[in-house]
C-alpha positions in Angstrom: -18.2 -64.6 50.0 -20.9 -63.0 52.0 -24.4 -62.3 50.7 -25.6 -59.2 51.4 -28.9 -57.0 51.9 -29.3 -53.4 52.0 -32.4 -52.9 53.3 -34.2 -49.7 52.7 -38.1 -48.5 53.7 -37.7 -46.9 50.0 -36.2 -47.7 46.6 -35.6 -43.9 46.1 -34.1 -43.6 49.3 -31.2 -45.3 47.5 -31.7 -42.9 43.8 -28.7 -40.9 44.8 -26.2 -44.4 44.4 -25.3 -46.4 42.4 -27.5 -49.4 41.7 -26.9 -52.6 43.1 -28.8 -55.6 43.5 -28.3 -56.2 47.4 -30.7 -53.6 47.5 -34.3 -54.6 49.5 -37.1 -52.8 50.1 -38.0 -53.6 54.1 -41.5 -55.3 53.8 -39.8 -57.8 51.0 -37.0 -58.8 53.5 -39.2 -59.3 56.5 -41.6 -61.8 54.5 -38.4 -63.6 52.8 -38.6 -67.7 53.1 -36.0 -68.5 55.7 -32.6 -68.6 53.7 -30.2 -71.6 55.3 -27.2 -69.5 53.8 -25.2 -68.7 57.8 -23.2 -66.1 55.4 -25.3 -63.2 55.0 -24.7 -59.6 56.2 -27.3 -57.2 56.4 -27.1 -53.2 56.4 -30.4 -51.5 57.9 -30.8 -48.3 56.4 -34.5 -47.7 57.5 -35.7 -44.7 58.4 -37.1 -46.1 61.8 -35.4 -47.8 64.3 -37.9 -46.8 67.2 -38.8 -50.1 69.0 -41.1 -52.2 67.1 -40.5 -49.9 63.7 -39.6 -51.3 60.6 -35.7 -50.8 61.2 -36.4 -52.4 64.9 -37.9 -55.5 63.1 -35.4 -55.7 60.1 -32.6 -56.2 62.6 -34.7 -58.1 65.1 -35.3 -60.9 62.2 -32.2 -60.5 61.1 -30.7 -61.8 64.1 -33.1 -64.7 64.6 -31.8 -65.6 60.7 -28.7 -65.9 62.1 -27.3 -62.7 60.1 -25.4 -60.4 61.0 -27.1 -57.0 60.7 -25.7 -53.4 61.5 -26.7 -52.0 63.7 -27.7 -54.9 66.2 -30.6 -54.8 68.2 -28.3 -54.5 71.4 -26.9 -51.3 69.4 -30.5 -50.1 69.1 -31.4 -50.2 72.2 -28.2 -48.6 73.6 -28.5 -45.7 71.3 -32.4 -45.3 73.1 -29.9 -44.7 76.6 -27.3 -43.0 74.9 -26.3 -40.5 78.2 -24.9 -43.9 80.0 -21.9 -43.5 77.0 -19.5 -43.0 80.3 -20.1 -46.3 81.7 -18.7 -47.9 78.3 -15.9 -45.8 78.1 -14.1 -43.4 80.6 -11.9 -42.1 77.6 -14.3 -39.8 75.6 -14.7 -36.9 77.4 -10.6 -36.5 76.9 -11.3 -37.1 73.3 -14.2 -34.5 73.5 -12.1 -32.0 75.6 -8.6 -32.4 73.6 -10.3 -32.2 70.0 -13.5 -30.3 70.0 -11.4 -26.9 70.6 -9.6 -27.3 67.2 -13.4 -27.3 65.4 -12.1 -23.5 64.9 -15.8 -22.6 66.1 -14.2 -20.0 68.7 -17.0 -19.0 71.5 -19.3 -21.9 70.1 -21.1 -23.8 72.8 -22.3 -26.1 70.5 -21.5 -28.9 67.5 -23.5 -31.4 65.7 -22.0 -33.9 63.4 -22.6 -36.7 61.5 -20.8 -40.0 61.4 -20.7 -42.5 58.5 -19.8 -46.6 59.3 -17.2 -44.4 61.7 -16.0 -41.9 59.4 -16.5 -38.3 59.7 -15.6 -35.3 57.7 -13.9 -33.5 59.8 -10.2 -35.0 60.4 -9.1 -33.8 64.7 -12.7 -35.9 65.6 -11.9 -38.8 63.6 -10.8 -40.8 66.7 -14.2 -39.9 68.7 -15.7 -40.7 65.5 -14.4 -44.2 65.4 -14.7 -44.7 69.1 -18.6 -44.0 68.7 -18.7 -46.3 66.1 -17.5 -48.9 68.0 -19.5 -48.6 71.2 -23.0 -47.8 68.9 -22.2 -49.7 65.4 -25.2 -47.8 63.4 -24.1 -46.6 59.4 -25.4 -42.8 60.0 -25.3 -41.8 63.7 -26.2 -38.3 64.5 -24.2 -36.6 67.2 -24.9 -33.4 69.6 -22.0 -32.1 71.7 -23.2 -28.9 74.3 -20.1 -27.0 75.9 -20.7 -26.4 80.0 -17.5 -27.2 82.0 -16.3 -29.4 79.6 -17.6 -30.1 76.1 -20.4 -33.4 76.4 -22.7 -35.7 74.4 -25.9 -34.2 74.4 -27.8 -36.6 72.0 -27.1 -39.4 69.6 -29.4 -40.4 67.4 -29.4 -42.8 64.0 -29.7 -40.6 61.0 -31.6 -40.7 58.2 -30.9 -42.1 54.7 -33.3 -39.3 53.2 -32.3 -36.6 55.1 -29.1 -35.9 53.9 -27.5 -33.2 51.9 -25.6 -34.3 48.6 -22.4 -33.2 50.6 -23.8 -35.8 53.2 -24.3 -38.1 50.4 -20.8 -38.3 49.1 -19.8 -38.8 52.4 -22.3 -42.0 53.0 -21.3 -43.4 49.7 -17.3 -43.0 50.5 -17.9 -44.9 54.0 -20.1 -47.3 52.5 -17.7 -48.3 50.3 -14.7 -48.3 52.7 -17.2 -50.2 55.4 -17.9 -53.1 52.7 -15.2 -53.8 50.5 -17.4 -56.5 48.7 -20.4 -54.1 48.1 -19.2 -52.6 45.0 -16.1 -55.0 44.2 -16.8 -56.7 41.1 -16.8 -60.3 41.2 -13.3 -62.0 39.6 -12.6 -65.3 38.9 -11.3 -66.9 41.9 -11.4 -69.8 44.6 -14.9 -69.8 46.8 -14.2 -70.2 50.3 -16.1 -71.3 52.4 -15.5 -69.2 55.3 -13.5 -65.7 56.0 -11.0 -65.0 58.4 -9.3 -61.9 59.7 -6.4 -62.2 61.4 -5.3 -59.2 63.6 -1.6 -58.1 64.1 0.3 -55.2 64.6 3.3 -54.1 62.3 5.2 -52.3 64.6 5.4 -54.7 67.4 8.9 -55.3 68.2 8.1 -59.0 69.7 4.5 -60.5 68.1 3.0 -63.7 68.8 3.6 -64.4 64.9 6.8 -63.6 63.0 5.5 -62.3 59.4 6.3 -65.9 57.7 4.0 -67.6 60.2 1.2 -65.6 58.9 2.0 -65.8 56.1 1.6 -69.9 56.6 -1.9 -69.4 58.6 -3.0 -67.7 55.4 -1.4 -70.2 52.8 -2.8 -73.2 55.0 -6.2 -71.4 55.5 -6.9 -71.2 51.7 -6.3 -74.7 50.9 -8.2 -75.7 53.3 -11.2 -73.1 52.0 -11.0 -70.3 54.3 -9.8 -67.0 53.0 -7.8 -64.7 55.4 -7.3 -61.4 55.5 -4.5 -59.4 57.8 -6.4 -56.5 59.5 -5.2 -54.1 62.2 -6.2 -52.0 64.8 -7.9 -49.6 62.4 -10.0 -52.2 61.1 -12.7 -52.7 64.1 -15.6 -51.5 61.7 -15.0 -54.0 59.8 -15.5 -57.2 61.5 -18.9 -58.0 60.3 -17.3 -58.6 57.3 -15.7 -62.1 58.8 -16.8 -65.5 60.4 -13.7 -65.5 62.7 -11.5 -63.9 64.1 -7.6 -64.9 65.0 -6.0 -62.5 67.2 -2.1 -62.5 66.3 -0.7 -59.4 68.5 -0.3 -59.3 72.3 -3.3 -59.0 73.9 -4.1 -56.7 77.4 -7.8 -56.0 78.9 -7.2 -52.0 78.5 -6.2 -52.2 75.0 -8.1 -52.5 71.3 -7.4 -56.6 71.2 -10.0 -57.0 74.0 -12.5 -54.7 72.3 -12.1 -56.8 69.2 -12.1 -60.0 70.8 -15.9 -58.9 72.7 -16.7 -57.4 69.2 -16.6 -60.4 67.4 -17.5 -62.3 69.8 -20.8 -61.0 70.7 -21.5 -60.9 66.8 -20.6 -64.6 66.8 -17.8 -64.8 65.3 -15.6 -67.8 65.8 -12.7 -65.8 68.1 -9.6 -67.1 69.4 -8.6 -65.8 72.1 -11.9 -65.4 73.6 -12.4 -62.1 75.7 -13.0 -64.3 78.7 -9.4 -66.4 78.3 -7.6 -63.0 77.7 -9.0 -61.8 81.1 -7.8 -64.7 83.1 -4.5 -65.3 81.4 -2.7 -61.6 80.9 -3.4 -61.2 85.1 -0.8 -63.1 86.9 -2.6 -62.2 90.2 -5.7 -63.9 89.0 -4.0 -66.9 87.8 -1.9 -67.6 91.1 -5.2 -67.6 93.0 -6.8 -69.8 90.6 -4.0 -72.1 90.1 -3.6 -71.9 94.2 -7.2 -73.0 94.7 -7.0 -76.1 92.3 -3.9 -77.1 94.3 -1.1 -76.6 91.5 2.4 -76.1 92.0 3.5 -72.7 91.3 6.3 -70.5 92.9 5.1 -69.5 96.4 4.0 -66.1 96.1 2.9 -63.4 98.0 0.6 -60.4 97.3 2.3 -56.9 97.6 -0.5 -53.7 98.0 1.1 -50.6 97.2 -1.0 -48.6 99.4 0.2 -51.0 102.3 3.3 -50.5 104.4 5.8 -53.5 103.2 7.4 -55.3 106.4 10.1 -56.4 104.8 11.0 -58.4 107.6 8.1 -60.6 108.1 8.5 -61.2 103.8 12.2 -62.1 104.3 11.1 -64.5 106.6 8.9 -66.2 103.9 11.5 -66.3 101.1 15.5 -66.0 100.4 17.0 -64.1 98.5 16.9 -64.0 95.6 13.2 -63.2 94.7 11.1 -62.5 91.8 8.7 -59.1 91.4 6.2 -59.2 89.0 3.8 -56.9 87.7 -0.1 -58.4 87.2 -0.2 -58.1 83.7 3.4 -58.1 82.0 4.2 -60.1 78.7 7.3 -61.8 77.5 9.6 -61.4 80.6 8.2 -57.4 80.7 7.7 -56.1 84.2 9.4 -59.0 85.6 12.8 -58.3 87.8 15.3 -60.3 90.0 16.2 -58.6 93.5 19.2 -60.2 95.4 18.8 -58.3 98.3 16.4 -56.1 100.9 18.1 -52.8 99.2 17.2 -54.4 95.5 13.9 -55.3 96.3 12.8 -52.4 98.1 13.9 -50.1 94.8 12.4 -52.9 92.5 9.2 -52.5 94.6 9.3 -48.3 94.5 9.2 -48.6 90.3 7.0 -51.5 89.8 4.4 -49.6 92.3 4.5 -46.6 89.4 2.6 -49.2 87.5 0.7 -51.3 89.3 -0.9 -51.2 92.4 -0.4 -54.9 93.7 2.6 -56.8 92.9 3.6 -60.4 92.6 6.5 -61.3 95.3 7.7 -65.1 93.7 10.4 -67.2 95.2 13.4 -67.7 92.5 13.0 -71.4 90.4 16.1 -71.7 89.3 16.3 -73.9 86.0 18.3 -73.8 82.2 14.9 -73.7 80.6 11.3 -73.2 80.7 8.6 -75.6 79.2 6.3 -74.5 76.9 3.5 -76.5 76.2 1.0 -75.1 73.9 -2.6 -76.0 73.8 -6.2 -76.3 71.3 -9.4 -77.4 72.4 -7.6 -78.7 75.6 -5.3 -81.1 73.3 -1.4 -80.8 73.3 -0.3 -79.8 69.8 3.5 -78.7 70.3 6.1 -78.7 72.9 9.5 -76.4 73.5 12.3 -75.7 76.0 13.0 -72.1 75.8 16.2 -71.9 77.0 17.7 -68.9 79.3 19.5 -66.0 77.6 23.4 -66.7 78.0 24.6 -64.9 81.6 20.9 -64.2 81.6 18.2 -65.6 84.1 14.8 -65.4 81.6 14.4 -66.7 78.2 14.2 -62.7 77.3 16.8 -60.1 78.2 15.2 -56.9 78.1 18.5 -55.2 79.9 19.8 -51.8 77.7 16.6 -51.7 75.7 13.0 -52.1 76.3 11.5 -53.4 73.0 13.7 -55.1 71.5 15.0 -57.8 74.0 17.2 -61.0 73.3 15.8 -64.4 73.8 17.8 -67.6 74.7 18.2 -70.6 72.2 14.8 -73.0 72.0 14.1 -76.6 71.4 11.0 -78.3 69.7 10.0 -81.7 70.5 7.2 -84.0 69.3 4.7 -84.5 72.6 5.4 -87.7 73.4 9.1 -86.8 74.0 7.9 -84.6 77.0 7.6 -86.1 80.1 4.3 -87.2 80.7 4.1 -86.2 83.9 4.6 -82.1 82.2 1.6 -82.9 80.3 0.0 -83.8 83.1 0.4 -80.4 85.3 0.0 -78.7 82.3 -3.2 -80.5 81.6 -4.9 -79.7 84.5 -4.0 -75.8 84.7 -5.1 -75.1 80.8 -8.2 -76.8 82.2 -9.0 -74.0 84.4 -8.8 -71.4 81.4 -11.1 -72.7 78.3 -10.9 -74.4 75.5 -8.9 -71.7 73.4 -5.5 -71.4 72.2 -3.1 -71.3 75.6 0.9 -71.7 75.8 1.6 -73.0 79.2 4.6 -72.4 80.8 6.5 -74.3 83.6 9.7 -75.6 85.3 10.9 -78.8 86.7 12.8 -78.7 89.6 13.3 -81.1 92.5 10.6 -83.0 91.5 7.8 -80.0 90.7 6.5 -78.9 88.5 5.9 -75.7 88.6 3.6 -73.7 86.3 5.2 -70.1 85.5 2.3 -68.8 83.4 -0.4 -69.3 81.2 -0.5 -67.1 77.9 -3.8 -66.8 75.9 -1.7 -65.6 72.7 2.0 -68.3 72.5 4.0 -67.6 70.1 4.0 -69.6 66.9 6.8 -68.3 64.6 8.1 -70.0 61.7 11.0 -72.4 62.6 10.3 -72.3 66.0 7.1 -73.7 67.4 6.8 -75.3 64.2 10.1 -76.8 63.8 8.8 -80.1 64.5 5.2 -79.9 63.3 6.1 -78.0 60.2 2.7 -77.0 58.2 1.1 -79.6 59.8 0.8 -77.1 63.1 -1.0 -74.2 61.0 -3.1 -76.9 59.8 -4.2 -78.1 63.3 -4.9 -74.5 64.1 -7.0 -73.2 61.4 -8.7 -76.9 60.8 -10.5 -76.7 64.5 -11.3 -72.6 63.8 -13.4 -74.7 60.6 -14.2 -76.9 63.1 -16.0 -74.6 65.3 -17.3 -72.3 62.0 -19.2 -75.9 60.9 -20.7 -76.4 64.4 -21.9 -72.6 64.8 -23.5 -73.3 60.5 -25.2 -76.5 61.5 -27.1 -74.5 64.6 -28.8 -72.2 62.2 -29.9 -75.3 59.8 
């Protein structure tokens, strides 16, 4: 379990909570003995966090400790240029706009709140509240909206331990306690681990990464080998700090919150997987048929489709036959993928995949029975399937009369050195080109290719499937090099 300081300028700032013995006066924790312990978290509650103030110091030390403090010194120093909010995030002046009218403060011009560890008191601006949060992670931030044309930020500001009202109090402590669950919680008999892990997913997704019994094996797996995991989901972003690492278990996309955790955790050095940086490359297919293009790997021959350029369809029928394959950049699981047989199909296909996306992927047709999936840690093969296609189908996912829930074709596992070697090869090479992360890389052989299809940053791994061959043995793999890479990041702070 973590250690924890709650560092305050004064004891009495902390006289309206309860006592607890995280408490630390601020000149005690900047003259502490350098504490080897990588596991502690720290909450700066000081009254200054001006540059070079006490608050500026206690998280300035905390971070050359190797702790993990709240709030940062990058959060510091954003809140000091707090009108460049937009460039973080285009989305809150909608928030501001749709919710600030219900305040029922008709004719008002202007609002101040206050936000605890993301929480407010006020229910239509708990979503700006949270989003705040997560761009400036401070516990009390002060906010100032002013009404001209539209409703805008006008200041934010840290708030003050001491300055609040006992309603502001109650408030603080309720946030607290939701922020921290192991603040208050009294200690039980139980295992130690040596590490924490949260592992995010989504409940309502139709097709996840993880089925619920493989997550249930990461976390069974995880404890015996002395890292306790915790499920966590989208709601949960203010509590990362609580964690070493972070194993993302829902489908990722750049405009969507498993990025923002992902760069979250990341830049808090956490031990993430997938990285931000091997969710950007793999969930763009444009990006990865350049790449893959410039390394010289087989892939279908494709062709770049701008939808604010006329389509000579024509010159492109000249470059492939029919049929062809029209992707969107950033699909997932056979999504935004269609088959057009002829220049009437294709041009429709091309009308509603423009609605989406401005380029699209024109792909000559590889016909095979079955994909390869090769799936990848730390650049090491660690399972192999054949997905096969959906019966009367042309993709290993029918999505046809329903949009979530699709059918998939029938799947063998195989131990790796049943696949061709020359597969692991071409596979090889591409996953080289992403990172060192967790990758599924699919391809086809045909005519003596091999072509790669895709590269996904999040493969699916559900229970007697991927790990039909493996069995636990393939959980084990996984969370063994996330203790792996926890070990390496604790020996750098030795």
């Amino acid at each position: 379990m973590h250690s924890l300081y709650i560092v305050v300028d004064h004891q009495e700032d902390w006289a309206p909570y309860y006592p607890t013995p995280d408490l630390i006066g601020v000149e005690d924790y900047l003259t502490l003995q350098k504490n080897t312990h990588d596991k502690i978290q720290v909450i700066n509650l000081c009254r200054d966090y001006d540059y070079l103030g006490t608050g500026y110091y206690c998280s300035l030390l905390a971070e050359a400790r190797g702790q993990r403090v709240i709030p940062s010194i990058r959060s510091i120093n954003d809140l000091a240029n707090h009108h460049y909010y937009r460039l973080y995030d285009d989305d809150l002046d909608k928030y501001l706009d749709k919710h600030l009218e219900k305040c029922g403060q008709a004719g008002a011009d202007t609002l101040t709140i206050k936000i605890f560890f993301g929480k407010v008191s006020y229910t239509p601006l708990e979503k700006i509240a949270r989003r705040l949060f997560e761009l400036y992670p401070c516990p009390i931030l002060t906010v100032a909206f002013k009404r001209g044309q539209r409703w805008e930020i006008t200041n934010m500001t840290p708030g003050n331990l001491a300055d609040l009202n006992e309603e502001e109090q109650t408030q603080f402590a309720t946030a607290i306690n939701a922020y921290s669950r192991k603040i208050w919680r009294k200690p039980r008999a139980r295992k130690q681990f040596r590490f924490d892990m949260a592992i995010l997913c989504n409940a309502e997704e139709h097709m996840p990464p993880s089925d619920s019994k493989a997550i249930k094996n990461f976390i069974r797996i995880g404890n015996e080998l002395g890292v306790d995991v915790d499920v966590i989901d989208k709601n949960d972003y203010a509590r990362l700090l609580e964690y070493d690492a972070l194993f993302i278990r829902e489908t990722t996309a750049i405009d969507h919150h498993t990025y923002r955790f992902a760069k979250r955790a990341e830049s808090e050095g956490l031990v993430v997987l997938d990285d931000p940086d091997s969710i950007l490359k793999c969930t763009n297919k444009v990006f990865l048929a350049d790449l893959l293009s410039m390394h010289a790997i087989d892939t279908p021959r494709t062709q770049l489709l701008m939808r604010d350029k006329a389509l000579d369809f024509a010159e492109l029928e000249q470059l492939f036959q029919y049929p062809v394959v029209l992707k969107i950049p950033h699909g997932s699981f056979s999504r935004g993928v269609v088959k057009a047989h002829d220049r009437a199909d294709l041009e429709r296909h091309c009308r509603e995949l423009f609605n989406e996306s401005a380029i699209l992927l024109l792909q000559e047709y590889v016909l095979t029975d079955f994909d390869w999936r090769i799936g990848f840690l730390n650049n090491r093969p660690i399972y192999a399937c054949k997905y096969y296609m959906v019966r009367g189908h042309w993709q290993i996912y029918n999505y046809s009369g329903n949009k979530t829930q699709g059918k998939s074709g029938g799947f063998e596992t195989l131990a790796i050195h049943e696949v061709p070697k020359d597969v692991i090869k071409t596979a090889s090479k591409a996953v080289k080109l992403i990172g060192d992360g967790l990758y599924g890389v699919d391809l086809k052989q045909v005519d003596g290719r091999n072509v790669i299809i895709e590269i996904n940053d999040n493969p699916s791994i559900d229970s007697g499937v991927e790990d039909l061959y493996l069995g636990d043995d393939l959980y084990r793999i996984i969370m063994e090099e996330f203790i792996r890479r926890l070990e390496r990041k604790h020996r750098t702070f030795l």
